[in-house]
OpenMM code with the backbone's topology and positions (N, CA, C; nanometers):
from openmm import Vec3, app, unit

residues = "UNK UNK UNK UNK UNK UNK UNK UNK UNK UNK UNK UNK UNK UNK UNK UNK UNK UNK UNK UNK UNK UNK UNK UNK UNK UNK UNK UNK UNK UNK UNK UNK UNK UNK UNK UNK UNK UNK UNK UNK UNK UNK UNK UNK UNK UNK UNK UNK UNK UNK UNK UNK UNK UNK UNK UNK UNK UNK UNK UNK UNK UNK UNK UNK UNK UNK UNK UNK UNK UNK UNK UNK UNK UNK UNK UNK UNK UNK UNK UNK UNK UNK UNK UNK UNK UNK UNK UNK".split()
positions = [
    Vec3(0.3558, -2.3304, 2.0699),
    Vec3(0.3727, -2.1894, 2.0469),
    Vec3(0.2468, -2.1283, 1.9885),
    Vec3(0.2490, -2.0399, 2.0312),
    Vec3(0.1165, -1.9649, 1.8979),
    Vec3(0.1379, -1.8986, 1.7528),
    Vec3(0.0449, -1.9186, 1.7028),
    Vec3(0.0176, -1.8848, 1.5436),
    Vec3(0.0066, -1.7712, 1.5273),
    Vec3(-0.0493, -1.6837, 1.5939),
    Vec3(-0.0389, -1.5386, 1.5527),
    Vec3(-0.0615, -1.4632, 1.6879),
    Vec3(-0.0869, -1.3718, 1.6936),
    Vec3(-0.0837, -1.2565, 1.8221),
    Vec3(-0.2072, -1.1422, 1.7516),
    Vec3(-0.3083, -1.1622, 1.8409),
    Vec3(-0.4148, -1.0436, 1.8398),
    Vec3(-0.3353, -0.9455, 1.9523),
    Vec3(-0.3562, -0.8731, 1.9153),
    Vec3(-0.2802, -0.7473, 2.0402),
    Vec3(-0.3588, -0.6311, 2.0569),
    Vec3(-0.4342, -0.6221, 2.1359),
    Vec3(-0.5903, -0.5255, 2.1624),
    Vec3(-0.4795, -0.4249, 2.3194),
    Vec3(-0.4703, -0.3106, 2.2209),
    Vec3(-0.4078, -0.1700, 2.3014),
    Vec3(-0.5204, -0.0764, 2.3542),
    Vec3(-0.5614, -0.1445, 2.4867),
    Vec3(-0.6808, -0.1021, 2.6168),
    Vec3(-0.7119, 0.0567, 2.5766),
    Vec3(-0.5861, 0.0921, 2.5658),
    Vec3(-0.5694, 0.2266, 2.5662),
    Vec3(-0.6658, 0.3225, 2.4901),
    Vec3(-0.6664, 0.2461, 2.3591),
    Vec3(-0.6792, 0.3290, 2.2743),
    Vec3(-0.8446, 0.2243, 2.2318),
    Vec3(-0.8521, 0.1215, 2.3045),
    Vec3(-0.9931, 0.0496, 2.2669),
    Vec3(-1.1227, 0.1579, 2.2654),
    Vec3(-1.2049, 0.1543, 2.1653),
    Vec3(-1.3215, 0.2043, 2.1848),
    Vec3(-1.3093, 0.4069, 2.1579),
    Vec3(-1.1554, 0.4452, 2.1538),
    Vec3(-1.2030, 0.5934, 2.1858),
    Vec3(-1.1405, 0.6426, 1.9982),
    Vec3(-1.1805, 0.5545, 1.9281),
    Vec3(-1.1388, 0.6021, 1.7665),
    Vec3(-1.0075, 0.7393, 1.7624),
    Vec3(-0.9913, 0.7050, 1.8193),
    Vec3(-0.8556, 0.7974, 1.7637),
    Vec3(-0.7218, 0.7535, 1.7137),
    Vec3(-0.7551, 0.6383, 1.6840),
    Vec3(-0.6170, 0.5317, 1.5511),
    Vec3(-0.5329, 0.4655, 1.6797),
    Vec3(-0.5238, 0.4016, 1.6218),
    Vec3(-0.4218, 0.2314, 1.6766),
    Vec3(-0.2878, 0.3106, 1.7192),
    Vec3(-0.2278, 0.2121, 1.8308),
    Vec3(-0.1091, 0.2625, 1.8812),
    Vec3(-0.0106, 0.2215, 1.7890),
    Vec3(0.0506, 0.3067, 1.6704),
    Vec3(0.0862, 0.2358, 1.5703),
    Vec3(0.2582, 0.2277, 1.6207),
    Vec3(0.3119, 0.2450, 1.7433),
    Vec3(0.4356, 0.2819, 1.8213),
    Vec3(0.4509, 0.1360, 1.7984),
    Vec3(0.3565, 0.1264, 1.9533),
    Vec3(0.3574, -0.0418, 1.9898),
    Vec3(0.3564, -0.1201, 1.9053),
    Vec3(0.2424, -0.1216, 1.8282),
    Vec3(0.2107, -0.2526, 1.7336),
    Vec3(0.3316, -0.2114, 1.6711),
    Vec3(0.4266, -0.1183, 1.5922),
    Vec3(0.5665, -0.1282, 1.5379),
    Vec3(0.6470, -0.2234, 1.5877),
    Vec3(0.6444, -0.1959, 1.7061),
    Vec3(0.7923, -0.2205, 1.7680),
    Vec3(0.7308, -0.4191, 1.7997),
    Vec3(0.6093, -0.4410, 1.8183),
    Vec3(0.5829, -0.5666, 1.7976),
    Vec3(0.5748, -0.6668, 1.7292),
    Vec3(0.5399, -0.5990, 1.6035),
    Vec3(0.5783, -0.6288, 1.4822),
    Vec3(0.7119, -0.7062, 1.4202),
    Vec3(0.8236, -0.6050, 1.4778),
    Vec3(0.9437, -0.6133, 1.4493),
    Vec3(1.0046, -0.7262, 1.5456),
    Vec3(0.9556, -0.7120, 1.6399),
    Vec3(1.0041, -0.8562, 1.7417),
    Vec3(0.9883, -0.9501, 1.7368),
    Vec3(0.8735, -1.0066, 1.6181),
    Vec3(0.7846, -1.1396, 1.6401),
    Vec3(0.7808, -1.1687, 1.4952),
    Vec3(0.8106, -1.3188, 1.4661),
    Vec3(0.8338, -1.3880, 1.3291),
    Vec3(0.6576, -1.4245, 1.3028),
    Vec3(0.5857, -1.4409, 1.3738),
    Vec3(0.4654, -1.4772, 1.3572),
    Vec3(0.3706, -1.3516, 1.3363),
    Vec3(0.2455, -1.4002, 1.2457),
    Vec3(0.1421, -1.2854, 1.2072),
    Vec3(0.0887, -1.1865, 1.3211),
    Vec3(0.0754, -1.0657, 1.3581),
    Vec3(0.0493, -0.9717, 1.4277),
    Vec3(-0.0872, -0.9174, 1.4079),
    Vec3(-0.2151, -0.9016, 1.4501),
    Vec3(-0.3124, -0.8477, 1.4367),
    Vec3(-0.3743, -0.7331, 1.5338),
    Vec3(-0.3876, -0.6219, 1.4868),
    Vec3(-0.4266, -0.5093, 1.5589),
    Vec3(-0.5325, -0.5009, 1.6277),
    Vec3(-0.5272, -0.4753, 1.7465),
    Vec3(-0.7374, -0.4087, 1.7328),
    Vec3(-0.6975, -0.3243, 1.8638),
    Vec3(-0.8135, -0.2134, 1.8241),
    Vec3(-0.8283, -0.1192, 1.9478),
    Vec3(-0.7580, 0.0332, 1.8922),
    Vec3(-0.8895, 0.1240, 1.8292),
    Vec3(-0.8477, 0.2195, 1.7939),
    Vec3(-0.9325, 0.2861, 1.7088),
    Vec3(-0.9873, 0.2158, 1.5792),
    Vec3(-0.9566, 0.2604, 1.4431),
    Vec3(-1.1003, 0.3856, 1.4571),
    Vec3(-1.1175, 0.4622, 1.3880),
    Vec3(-1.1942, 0.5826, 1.4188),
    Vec3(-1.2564, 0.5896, 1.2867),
    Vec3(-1.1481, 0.6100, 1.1872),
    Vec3(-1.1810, 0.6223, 1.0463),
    Vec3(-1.1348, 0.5646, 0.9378),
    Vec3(-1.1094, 0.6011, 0.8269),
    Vec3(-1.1029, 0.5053, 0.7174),
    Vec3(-0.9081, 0.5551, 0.7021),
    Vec3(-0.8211, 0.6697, 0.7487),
    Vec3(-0.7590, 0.6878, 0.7789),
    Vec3(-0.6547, 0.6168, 0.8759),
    Vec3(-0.7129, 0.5823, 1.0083),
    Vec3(-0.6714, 0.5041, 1.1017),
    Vec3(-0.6461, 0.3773, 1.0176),
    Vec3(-0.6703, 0.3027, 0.9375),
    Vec3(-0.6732, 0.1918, 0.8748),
    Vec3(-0.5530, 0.1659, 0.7847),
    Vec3(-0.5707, 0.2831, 0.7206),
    Vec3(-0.4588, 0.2824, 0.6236),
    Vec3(-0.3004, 0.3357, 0.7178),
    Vec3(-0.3121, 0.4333, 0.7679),
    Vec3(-0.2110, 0.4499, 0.8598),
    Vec3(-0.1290, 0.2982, 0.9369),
    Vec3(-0.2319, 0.2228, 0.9818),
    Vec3(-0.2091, 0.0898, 1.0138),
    Vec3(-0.0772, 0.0288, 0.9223),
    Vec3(-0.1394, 0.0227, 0.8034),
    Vec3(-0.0831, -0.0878, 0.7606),
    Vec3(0.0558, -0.0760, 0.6172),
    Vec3(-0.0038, 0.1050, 0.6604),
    Vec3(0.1325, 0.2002, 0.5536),
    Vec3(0.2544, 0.1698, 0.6839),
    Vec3(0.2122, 0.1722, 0.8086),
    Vec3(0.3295, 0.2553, 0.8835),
    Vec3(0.4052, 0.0436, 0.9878),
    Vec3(0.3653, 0.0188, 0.9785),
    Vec3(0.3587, -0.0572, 1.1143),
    Vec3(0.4094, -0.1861, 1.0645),
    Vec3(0.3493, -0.2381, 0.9225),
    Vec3(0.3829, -0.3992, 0.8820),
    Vec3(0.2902, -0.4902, 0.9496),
    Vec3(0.2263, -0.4820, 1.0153),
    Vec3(0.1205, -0.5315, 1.0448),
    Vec3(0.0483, -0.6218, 0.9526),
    Vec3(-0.0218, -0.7599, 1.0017),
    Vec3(-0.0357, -0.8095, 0.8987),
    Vec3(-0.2097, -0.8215, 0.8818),
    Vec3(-0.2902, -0.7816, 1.0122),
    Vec3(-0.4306, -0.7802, 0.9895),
    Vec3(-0.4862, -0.6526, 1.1012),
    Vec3(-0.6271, -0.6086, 1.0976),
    Vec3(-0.6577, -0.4833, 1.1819),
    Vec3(-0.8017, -0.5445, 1.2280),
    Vec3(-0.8085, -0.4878, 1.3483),
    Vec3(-0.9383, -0.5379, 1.3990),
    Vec3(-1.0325, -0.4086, 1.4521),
    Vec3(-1.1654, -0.4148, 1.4209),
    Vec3(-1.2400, -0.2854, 1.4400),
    Vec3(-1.4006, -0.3611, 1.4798),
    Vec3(-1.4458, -0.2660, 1.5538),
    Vec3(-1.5701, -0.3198, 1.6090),
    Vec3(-1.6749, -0.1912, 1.5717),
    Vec3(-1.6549, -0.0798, 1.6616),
    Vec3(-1.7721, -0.0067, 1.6999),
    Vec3(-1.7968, 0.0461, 1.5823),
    Vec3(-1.6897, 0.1166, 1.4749),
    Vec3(-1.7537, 0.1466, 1.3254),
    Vec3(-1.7913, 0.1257, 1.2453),
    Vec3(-1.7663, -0.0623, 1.2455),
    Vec3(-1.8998, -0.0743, 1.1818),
    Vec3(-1.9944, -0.1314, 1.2109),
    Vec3(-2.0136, -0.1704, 1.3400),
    Vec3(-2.1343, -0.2355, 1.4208),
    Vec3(-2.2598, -0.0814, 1.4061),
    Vec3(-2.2118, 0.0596, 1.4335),
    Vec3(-2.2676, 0.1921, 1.4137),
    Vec3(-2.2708, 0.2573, 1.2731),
    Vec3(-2.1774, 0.1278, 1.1962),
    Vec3(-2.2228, 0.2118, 1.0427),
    Vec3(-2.2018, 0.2886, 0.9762),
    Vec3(-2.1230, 0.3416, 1.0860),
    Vec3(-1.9886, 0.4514, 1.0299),
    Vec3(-1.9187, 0.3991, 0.9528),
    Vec3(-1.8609, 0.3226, 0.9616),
    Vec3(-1.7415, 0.2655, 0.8099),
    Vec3(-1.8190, 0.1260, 0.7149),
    Vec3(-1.8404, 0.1498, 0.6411),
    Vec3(-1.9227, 0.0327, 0.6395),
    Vec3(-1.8083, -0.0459, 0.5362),
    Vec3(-1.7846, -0.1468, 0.5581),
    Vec3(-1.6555, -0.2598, 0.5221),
    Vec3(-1.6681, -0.2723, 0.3703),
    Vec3(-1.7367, -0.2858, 0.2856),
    Vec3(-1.7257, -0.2495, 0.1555),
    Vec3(-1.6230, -0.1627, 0.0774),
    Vec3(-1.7031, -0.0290, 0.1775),
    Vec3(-1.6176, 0.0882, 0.1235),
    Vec3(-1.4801, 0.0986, 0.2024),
    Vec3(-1.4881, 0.0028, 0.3103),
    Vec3(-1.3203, 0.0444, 0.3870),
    Vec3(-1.2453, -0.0578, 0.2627),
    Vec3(-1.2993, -0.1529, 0.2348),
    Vec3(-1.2216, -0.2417, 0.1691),
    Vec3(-1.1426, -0.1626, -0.0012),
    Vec3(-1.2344, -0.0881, -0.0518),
    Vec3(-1.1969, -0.0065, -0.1709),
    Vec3(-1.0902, 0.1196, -0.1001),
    Vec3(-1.1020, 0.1698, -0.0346),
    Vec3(-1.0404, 0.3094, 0.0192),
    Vec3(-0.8815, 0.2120, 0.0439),
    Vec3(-0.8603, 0.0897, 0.0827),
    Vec3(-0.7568, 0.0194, 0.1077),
    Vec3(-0.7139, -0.0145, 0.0029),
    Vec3(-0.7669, -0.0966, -0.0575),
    Vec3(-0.7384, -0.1510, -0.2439),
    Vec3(-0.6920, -0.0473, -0.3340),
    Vec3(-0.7123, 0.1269, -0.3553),
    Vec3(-0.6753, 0.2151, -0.4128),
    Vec3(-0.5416, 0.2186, -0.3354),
    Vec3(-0.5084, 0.1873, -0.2505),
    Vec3(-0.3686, 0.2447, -0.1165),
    Vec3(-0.2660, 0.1497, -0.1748),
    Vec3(-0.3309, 0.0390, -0.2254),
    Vec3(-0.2276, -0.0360, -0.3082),
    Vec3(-0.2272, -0.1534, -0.1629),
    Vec3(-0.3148, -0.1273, -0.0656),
    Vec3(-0.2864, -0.2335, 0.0588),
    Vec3(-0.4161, -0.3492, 0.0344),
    Vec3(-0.3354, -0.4928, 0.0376),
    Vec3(-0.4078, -0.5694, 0.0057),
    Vec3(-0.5289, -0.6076, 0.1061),
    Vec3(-0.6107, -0.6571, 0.0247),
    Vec3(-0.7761, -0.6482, 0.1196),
    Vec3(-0.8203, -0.7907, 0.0512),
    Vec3(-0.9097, -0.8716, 0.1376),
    Vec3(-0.9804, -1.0123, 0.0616),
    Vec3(-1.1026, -0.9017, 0.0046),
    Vec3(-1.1033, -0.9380, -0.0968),
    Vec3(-1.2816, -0.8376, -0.1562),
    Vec3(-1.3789, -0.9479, -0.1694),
] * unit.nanometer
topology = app.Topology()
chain = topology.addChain("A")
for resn in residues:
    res = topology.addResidue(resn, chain)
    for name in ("N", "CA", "C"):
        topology.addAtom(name, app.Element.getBySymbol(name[0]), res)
């Protein structure tokens, strides 16, 4: 069986306008094993939305901070104030 499920929503890959937080819900809820997002995240918003709304247990992001736009430090504090746990 597998250990966890990356689940990359084509849809929404690459165009930052936040994770399909529908799907990853309803996937979430179906599956006893860890769930990991990717394909979406835009801003430091999209992130937290993630993981307030969905149960989700990890998020995956590429282009913001490969471009420097989010730089993972500060996503990691903007999460840690949310009360959502982060490795620091």
């Amino acid at each position: 069986g597998a250990g966890e499920i990356v689940l990359n929503c084509m849809n929404n890959d690459g165009v930052k306008r936040g994770y399909d937080l529908t799907q990853l819900r309803l996937i979430r809820e179906a599956v006893t094993i860890p769930v990991i997002a990717s394909g979406g995240a835009g801003d430091y918003a999209h992130f937290a939305d993630l993981f307030e709304t969905t149960g989700i247990d990890g998020g995956l992001a590429a282009s913001v901070f490969h471009s420097g736009q989010i730089p993972i430090p500060s996503l990691k504090r903007f999460l840690q104030d949310r009360d959502i746990e982060v490795r620091l």
